[in-house]
Backbone as a chain_set.jsonl record, in Angstrom:
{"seq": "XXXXXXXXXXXXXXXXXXXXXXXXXXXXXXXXXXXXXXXXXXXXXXXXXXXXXXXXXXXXXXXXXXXXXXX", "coords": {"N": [[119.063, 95.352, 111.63], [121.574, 93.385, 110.519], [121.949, 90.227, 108.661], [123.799, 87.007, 108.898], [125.648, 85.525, 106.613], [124.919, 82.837, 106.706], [122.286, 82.949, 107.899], [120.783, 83.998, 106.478], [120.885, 81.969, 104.25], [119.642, 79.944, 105.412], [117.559, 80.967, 106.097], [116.328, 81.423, 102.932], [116.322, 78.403, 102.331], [114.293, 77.772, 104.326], [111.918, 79.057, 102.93], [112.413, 78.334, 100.104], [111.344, 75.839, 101.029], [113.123, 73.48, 101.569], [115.343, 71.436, 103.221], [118.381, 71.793, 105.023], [119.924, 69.201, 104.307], [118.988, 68.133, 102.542], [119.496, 70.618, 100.737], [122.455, 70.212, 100.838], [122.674, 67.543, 99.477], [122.388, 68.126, 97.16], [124.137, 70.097, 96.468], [126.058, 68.548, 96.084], [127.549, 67.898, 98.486], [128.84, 66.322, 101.766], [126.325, 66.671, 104.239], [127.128, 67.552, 106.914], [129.633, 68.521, 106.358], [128.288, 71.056, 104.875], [126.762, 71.345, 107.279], [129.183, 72.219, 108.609], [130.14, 74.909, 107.482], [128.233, 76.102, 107.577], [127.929, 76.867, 110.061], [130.479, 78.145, 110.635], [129.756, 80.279, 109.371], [130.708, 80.553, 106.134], [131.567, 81.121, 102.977], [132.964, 80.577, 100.352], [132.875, 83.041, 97.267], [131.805, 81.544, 94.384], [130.939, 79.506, 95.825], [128.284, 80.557, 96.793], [126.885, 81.408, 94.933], [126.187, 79.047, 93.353], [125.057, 78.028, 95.659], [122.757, 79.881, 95.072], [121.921, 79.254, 92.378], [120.981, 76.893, 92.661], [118.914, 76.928, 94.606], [117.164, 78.222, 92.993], [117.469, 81.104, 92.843], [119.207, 84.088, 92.127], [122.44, 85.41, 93.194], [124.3, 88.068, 94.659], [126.762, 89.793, 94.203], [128.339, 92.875, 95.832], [130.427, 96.305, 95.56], [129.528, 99.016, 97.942], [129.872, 102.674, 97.256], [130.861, 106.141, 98.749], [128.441, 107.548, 97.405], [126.32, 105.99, 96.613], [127.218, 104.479, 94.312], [127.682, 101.614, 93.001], [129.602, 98.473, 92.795]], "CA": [[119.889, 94.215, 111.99], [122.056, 92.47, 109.433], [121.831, 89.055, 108.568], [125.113, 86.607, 108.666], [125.544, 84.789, 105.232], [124.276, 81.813, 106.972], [121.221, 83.192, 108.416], [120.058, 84.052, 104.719], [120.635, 80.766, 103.753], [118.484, 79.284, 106.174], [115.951, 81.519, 105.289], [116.367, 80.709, 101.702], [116.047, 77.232, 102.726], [112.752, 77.824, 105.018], [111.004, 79.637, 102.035], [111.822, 77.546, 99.054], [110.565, 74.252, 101.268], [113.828, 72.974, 101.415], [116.142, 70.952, 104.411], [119.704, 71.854, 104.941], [120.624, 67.785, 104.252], [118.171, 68.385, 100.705], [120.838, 71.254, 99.891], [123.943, 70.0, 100.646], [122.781, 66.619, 98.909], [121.625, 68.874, 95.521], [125.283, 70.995, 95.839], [127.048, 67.406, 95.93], [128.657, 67.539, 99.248], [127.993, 65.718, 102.751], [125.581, 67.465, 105.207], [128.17, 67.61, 108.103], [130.114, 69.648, 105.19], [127.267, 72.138, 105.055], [126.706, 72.591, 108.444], [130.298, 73.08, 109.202], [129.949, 75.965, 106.898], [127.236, 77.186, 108.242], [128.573, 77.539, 111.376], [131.931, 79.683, 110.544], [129.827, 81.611, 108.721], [132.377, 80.48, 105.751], [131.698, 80.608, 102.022], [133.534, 81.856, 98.637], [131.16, 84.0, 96.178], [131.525, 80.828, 93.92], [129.733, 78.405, 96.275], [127.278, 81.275, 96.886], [126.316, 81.571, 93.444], [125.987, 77.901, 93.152], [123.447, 77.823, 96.489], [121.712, 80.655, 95.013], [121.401, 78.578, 91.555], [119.985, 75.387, 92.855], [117.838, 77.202, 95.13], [116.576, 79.123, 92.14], [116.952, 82.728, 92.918], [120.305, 84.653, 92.116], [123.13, 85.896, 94.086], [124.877, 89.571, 94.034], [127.776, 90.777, 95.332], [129.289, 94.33, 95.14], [130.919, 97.304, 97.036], [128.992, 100.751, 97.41], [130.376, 103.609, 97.272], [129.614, 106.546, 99.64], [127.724, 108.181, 96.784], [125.85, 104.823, 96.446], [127.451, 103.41, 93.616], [127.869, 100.297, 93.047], [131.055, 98.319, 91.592]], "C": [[120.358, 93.508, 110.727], [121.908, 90.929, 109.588], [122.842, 88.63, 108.311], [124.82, 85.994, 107.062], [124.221, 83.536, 105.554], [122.887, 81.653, 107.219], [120.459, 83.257, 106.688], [119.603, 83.071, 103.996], [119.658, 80.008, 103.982], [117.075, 79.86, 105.671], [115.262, 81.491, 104.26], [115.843, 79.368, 101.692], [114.197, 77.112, 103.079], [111.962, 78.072, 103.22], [110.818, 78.452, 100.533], [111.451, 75.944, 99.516], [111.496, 73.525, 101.145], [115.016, 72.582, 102.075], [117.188, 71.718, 104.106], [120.483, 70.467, 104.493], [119.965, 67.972, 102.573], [119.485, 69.425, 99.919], [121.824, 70.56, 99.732], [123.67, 68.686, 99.51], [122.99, 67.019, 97.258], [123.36, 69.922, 95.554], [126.448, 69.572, 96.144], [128.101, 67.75, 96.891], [128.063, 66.926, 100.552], [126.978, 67.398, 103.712], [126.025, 68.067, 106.105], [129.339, 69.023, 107.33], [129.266, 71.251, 105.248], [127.226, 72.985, 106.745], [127.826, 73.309, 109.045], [130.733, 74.576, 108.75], [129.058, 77.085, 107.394], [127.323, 77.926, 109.522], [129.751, 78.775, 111.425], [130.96, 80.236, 109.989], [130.852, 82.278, 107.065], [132.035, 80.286, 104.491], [132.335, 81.359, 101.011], [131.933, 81.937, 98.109], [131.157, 82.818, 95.19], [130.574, 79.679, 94.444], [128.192, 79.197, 96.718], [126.417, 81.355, 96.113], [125.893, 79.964, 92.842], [124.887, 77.594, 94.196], [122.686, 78.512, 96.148], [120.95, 79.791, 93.587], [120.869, 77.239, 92.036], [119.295, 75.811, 94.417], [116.832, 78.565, 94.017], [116.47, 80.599, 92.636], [119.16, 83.03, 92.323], [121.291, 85.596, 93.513], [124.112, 87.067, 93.711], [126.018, 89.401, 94.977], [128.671, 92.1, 94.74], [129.816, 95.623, 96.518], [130.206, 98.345, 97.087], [129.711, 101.722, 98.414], [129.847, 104.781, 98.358], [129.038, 107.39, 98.837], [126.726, 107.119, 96.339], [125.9, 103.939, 95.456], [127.743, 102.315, 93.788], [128.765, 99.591, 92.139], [131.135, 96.797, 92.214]], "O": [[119.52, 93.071, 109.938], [121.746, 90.47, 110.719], [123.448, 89.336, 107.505], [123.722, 86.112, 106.518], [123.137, 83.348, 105.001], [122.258, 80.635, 106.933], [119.732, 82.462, 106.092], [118.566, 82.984, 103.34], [118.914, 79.467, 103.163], [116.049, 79.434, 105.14], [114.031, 81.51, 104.228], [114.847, 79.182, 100.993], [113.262, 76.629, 102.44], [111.57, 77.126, 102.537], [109.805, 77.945, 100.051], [111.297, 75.02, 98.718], [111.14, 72.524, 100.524], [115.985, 73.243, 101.703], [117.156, 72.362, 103.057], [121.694, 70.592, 104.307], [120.686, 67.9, 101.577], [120.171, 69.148, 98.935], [122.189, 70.219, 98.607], [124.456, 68.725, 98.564], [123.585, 66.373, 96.396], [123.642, 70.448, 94.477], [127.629, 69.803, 96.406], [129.272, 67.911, 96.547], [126.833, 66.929, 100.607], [127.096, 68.623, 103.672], [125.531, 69.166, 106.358], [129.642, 70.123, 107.794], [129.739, 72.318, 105.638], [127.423, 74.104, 107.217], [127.818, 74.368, 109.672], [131.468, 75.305, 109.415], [129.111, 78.306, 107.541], [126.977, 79.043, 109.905], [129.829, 79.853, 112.015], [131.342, 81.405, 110.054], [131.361, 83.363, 106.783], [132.052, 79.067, 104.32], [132.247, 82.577, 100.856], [130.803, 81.472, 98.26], [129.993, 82.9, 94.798], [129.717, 79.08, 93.795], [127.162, 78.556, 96.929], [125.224, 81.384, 96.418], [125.239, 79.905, 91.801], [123.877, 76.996, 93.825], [121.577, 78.262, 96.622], [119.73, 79.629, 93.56], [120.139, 76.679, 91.219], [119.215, 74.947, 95.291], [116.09, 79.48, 94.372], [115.38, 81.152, 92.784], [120.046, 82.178, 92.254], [120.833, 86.218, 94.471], [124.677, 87.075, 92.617], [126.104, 88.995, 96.135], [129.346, 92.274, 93.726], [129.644, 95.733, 97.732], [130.169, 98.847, 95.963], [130.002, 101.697, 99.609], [128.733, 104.653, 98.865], [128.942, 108.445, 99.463], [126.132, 107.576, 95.362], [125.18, 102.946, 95.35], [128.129, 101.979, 94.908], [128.831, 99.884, 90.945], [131.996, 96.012, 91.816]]}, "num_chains": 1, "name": "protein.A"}
């Protein structure tokens, strides 16, 4: 089963001990902001990389190939 973006997040969230109103406050936008995001399912790879840095872990993104590269 895949996970949506959002779902990740949350889970991110759960693990490092940390609200959804604690994020959005720490990526300087309202809460209502966040969750409306969270709901579409809706972010650029720049705000990705910015929730993955102030939840301390890193964020990837890439295409693979069907020989399993990766680009």
């Amino acid at each position: 089963m895949k996970l949506s973006t959002s779902e990740k997040i949350r889970i991110l969230c759960k693990r490092k001990n940390i609200t959804l109103a604690q994020l959005a406050e720490k990526l300087n936008i309202s809460s209502q902001n966040l969750s409306n995001k969270l709901s579409r399912d809706n972010f650029p790879e720049k705000e990705l990389k910015k929730i993955a840095e102030t939840l301390g872990c890193f964020y990837e993104s890439y295409f693979v190939l069907d020989d399993n590269e990766k680009i």
